[in-house]
C-alpha positions in Angstrom: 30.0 -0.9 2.1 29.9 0.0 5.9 26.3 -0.4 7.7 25.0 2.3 8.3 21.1 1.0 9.8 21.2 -2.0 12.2 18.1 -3.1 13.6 18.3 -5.7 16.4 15.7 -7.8 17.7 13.2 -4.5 17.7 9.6 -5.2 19.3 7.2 -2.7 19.7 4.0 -2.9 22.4 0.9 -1.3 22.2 -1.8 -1.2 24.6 -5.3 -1.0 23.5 -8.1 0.3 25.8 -11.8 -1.1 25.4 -14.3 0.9 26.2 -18.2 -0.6 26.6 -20.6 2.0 25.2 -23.6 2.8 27.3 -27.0 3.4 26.3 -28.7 6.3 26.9 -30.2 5.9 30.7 -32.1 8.6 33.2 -30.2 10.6 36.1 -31.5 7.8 38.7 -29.5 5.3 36.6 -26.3 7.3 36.2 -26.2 7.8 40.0 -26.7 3.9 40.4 -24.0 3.1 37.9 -21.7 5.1 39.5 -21.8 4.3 42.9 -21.8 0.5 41.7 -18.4 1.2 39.6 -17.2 3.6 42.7 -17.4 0.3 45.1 -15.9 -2.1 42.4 -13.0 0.2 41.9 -12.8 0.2 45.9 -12.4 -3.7 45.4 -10.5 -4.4 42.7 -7.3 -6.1 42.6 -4.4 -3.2 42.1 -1.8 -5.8 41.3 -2.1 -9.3 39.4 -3.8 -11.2 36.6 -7.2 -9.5 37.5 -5.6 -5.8 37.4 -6.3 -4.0 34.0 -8.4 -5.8 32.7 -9.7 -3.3 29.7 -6.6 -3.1 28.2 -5.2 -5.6 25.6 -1.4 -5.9 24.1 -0.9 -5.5 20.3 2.8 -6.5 19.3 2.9 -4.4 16.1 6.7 -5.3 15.6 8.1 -8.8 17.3 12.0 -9.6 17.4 12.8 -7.7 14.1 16.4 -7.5 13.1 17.9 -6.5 9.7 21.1 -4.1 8.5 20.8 -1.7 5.8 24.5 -1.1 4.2 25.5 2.4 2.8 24.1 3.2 -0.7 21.0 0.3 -0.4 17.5 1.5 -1.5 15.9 -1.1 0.6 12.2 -1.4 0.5 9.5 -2.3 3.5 6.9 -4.5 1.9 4.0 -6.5 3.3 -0.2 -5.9 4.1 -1.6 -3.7 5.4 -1.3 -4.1 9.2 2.2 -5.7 8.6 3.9 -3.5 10.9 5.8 -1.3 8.2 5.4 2.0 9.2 5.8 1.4 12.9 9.4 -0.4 11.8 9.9 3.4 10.0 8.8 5.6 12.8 11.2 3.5 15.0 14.1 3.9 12.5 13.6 7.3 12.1 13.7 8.2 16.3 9.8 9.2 15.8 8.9 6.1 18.1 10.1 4.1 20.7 10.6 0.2 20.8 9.5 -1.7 23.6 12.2 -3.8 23.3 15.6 -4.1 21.2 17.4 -1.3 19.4 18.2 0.6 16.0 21.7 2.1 15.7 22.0 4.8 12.8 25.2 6.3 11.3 24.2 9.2 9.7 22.0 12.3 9.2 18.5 11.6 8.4 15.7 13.0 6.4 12.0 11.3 7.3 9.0 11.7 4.9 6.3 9.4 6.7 2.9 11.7 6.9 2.0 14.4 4.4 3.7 18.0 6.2 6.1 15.8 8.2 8.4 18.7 10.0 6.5 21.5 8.8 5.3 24.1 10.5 1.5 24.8 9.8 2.0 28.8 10.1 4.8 29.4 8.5 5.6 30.0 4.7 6.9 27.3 2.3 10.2 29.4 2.2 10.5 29.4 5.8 10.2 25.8 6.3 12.8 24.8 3.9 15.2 27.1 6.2 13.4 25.5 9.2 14.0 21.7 7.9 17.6 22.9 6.6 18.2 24.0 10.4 16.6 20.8 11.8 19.4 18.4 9.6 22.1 20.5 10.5 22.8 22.3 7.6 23.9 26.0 7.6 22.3 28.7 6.2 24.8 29.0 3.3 24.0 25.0 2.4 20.2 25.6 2.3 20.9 28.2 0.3 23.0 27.0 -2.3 20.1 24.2 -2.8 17.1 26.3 -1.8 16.6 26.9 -6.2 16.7 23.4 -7.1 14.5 22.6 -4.1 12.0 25.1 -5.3 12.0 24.1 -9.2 11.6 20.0 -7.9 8.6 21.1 -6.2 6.9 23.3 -8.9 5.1 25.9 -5.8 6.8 29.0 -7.0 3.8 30.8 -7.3 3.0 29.8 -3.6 6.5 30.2 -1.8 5.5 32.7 0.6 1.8 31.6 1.4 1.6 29.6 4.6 1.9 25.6 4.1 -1.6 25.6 5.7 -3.2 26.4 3.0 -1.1 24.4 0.8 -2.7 21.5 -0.8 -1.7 17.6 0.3 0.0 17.2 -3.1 1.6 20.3 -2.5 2.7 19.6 0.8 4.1 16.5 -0.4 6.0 17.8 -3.4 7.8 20.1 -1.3 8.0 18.0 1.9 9.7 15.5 -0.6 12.0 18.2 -2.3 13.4 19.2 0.7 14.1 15.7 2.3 15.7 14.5 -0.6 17.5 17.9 -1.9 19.5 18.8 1.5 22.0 15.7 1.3 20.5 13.7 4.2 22.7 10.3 4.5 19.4 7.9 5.3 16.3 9.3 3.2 13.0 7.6 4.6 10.2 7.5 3.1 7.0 6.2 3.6 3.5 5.7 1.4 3.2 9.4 1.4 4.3 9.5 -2.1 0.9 8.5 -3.6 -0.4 11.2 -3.0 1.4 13.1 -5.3 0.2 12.2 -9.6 2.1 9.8 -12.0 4.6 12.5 -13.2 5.6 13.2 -10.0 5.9 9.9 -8.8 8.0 9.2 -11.7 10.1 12.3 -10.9 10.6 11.0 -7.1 11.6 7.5 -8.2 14.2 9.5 -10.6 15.6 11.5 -7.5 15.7 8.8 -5.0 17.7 6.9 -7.3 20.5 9.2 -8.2 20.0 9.7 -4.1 20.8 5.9 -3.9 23.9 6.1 -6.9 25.6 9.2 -4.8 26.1 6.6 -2.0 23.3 7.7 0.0 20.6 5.3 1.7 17.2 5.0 0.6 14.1 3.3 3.2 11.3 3.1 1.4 8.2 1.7 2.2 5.1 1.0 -0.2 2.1 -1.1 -1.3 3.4 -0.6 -5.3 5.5 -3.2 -6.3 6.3 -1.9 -9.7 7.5 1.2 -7.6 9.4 -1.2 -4.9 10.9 -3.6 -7.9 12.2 -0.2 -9.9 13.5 1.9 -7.1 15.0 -1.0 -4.8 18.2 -3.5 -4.7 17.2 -5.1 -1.1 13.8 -5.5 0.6 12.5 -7.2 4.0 8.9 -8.7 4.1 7.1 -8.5 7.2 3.8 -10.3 8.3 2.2 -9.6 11.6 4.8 -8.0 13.1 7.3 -10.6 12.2 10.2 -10.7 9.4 9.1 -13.6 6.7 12.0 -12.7 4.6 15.1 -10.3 3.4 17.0 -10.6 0.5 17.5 -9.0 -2.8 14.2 -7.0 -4.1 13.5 -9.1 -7.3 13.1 -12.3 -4.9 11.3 -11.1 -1.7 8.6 -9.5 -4.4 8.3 -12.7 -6.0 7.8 -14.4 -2.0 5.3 -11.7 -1.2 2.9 -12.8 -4.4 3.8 -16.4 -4.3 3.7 -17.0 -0.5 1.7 -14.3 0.7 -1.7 -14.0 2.2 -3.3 -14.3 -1.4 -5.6 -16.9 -1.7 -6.7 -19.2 -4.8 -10.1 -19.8 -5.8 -12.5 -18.0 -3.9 -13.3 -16.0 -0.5 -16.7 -15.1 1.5 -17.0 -12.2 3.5 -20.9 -12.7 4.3 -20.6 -14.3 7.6 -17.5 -12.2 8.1 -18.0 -9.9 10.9 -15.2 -7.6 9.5 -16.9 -5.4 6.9 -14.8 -4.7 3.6 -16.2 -1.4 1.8 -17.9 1.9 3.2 -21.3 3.0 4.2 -21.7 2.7 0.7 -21.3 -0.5 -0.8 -19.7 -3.9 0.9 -17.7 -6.7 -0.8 -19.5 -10.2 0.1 -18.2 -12.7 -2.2 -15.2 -13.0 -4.6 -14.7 -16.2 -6.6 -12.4 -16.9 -10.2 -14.8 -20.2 -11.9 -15.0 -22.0 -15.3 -17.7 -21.4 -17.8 -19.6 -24.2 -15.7 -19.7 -21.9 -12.9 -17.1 -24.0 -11.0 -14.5 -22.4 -9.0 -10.5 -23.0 -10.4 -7.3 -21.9 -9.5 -6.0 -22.9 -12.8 -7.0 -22.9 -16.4 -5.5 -24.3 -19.6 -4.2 -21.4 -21.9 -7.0 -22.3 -24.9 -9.7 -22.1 -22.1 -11.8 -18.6 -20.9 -11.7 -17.6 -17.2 -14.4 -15.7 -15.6 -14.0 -13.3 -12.6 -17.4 -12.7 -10.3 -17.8 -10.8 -7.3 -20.8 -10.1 -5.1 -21.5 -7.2 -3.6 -24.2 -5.2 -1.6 -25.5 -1.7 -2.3 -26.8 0.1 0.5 -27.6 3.9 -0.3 -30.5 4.8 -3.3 -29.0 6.2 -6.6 -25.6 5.2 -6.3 -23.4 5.7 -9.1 -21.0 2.6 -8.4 -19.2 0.6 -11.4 -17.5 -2.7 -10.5 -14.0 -3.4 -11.7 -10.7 -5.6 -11.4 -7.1 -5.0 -11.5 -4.7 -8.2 -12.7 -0.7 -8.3 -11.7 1.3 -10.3 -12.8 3.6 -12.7 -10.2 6.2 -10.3 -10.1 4.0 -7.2 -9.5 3.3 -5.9 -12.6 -0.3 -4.2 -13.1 -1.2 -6.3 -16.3 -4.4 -4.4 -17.3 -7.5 -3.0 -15.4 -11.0 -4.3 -16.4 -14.5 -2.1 -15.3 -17.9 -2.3 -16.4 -18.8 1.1 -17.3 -20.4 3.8 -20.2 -17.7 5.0 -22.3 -19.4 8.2 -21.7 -18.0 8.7 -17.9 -20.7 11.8 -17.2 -23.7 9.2 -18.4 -25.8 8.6 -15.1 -25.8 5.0 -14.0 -27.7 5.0 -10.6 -28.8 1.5 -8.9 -31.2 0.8 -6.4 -30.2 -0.4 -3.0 -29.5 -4.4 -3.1 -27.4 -7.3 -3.8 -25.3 -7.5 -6.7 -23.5 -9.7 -9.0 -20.2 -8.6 -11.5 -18.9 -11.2 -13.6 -16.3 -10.8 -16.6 -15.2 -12.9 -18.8 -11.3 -13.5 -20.4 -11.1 -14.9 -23.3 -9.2 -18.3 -23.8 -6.0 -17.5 -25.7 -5.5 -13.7 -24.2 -3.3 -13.8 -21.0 0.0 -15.5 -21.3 0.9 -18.5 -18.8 1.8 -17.9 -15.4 0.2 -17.1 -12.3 -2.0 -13.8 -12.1 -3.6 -12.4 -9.1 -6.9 -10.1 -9.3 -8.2 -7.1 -7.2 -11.7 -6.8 -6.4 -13.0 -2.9 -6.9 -16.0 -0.8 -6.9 -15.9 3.2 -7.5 -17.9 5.9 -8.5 -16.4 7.2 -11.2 -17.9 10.5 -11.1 -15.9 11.5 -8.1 -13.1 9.2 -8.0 -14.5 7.4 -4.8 -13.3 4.2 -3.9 -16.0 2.1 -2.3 -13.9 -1.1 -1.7 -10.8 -2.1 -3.0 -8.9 -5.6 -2.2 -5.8 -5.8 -4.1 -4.4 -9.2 -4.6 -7.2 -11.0 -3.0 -7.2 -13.5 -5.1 -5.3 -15.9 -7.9 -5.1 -18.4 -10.6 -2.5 -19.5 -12.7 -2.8 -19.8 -16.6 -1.3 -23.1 -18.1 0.1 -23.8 -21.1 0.6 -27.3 -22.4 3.7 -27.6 -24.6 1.8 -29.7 -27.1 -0.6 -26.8 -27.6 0.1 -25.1 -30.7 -2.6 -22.3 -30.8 -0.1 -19.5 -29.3 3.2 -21.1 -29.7 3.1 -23.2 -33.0 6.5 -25.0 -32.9 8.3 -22.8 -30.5 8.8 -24.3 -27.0 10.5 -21.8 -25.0 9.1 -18.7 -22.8 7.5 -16.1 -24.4 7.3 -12.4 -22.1 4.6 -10.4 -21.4 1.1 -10.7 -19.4 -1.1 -11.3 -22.0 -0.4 -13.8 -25.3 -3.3 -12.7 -27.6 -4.2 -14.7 -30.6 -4.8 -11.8 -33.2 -5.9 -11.8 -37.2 -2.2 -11.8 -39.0 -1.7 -11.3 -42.9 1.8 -11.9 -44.2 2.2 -12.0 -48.1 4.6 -11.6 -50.9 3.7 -8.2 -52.3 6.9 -7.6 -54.9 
């Protein structure tokens, strides 16, 4: 297969301003200040160390180089900050690096933001025409595809009403039909597909697949694994700006939970000045222990494992329920735990304070292997997402070959996330 995306030792610079906020101060002051700062800006140095002094680098990208080969569906994988959708914007022309090049062969379709290439005032038929033109594509192409495009996205009722008032699932089920219906060569696409809902997701990982078997390229960056692991053959890791890692998907997923930033045991974010949740509610603590209270980052199979976090609540009568999310170390979501009513309209309002969460797994439920846990709280009410740190932490689950209580005589692997021991009957009945 020929390539058809070379990156070669790509960096990309940004320069971040800091500005000192001023309280407020009377007229006399202003004046003062500002002949002060006049006569300093008389003095200061216009070239040298000294000059500029308010502005700092940020390397978002540093000496990245990778080649995509015709009919990869290669994914972009890493944390947040990793760098992954500057390395997009850059493959797709949007941005410039400071240093080092990208050398396409190929048309190219970008999805990167929700309405990427659409025009605000015009019509949802009027920007398929409009993206057609901007690929290349005559008016006789667009129009032999313009029907599927329109059943893909399901906005037939809404064709002729302004993508302004369109909304951002909408936007993105069209915005995705028409990047992946008019036969671009390089499809790239960035976490703009969670907005769209589960069927739709599953219909997008359908397309960009038979996109990928036709012989056309796939770039597709995401925080899903399962998503990355399903849809790709090839993925590159990135960390800070920097390549950890490329290889075949399976494998570079695996790296990312094994080697990553994840950490075992516990982590404190009181004396953090970085502040993880919203005006809301704040994650303090996060810690996986024993039933002594001890903190572990492994546990026989027979023995239970509980899961605490502390957090603060800072708002009267909020309606937040705590809950964590387990993968498994290939990036399965295992199951999601929350303490909450069944009843999800029942009120449960708590007063502004600190809080505690702690669940319990039974010994004997998960399977062996290493698991890692997000820490979440939510008001369930309206879907809002207070805090959520996926992966923050992990443990791995043991199982001692001369343990019987799940595997009786049987030593070899057994699949799944979980290894229940459940009530069984078996008798002769004829």
């Amino acid at each position: 297969m020929s390539k058809v995306v070379k990156v070669c030792n790509v960096s990309k610079k940004y320069l971040i301003n800091h500005q000192k906020q001023e309280p407020y101060t009377a007229l006399r002051d202003v004046m003062a200040v500002t002949i002060s700062n006049w006569c300093r800006w008389l003095a200061r140095p216009r070239f040298g160390p000294d000059a500029g002094r308010s502005r700092e680098e940020f390397w978002a990208l540093q000496d990245i180089s990778f080649e995509v080969r015709q009919g990869d569906r290669l994914g972009i994988i890493g944390r947040n900050g990793a760098g992954k959708s500057t390395m997009l914007k850059i493959i797709s022309r949007i941005t410039e690096p400071t240093a080092g090049r990208v050398a396409i062969k190929g048309r190219v379709a970008s999805l990167l933001e929700v309405g990427t290439g659409f025009h605000p005032e015009l019509t949802g038929r009027e920007n398929i025409f409009l993206n057609g033109a901007i690929l290349g594509m005559s008016r006789a192409e667009i129009n032999k595809k313009f029907d599927e495009i329109v059943a893909f996205a399901e906005v037939e009722r809404f064709l002729d009403t302004p993508v302004k008032r369109y909304s951002s699932g909408m936007y993105v089920r069209l915005a995705f039909a028409v990047a992946a219906h008019l036969e671009p060569e390089i499809l790239l696409i960035d976490e703009v597909l969670a907005v769209g809902d589960a069927k739709f997701q599953k219909k997008c990982l359908g397309k960009m697949k038979k996109v990928g078997e036709e012989g056309r390229t796939v770039v597709f960056v995401s925080h899903n694994m399962p998503m990355i692991a399903s849809l790709c053959n090839q993925c590159v890791l990135l960390d800070g700006g920097r390549l950890v890692c490329k290889g075949p998907a399976v494998d570079i997923i695996q790296h990312y939970y094994s080697e990553g930033s994840n950490i075992f045991g516990e982590v404190d974010y009181s004396l953090n000045p970085r502040r993880i949740g919203d005006e809301t509610a704040h994650l303090l603590k996060a810690r996986i222990i024993n039933e002594d209270g001890q903190v572990i980052s492994e546990s026989f199979i027979e023995e239970p494992v509980c899961i605490e976090m502390i957090y603060s609540v800072n708002v009267y009568s909020a309606q937040v329920t705590p809950n964590f999310h387990f993968f498994t170390s290939d990036g399965v979501f295992a199951f999601l735990t929350m303490d909450a009513p069944i009843d999800m309209e029942a009120k449960r309002k708590v007063l502004p304070g600190i809080y505690r969460a702690r669940c319990k797994i039974p010994g004997n439920f998960l399977n062996d292997g290493t698991y890692y846990v997000g820490f979440a709280l939510t008001t369930l009410q309206t879907s809002k997402v207070h805090f959520y740190e996926k992966d923050l932490l992990s443990f791995t689950v043991v199982d001692p070959i001369d343990v019987s209580a799940t595997r009786g005589q049987y030593t070899g692997p057994i699949p799944g996330a979980v290894r229940p021991v459940l009530e069984w009957e078996c008798e002769m009945i004829s």
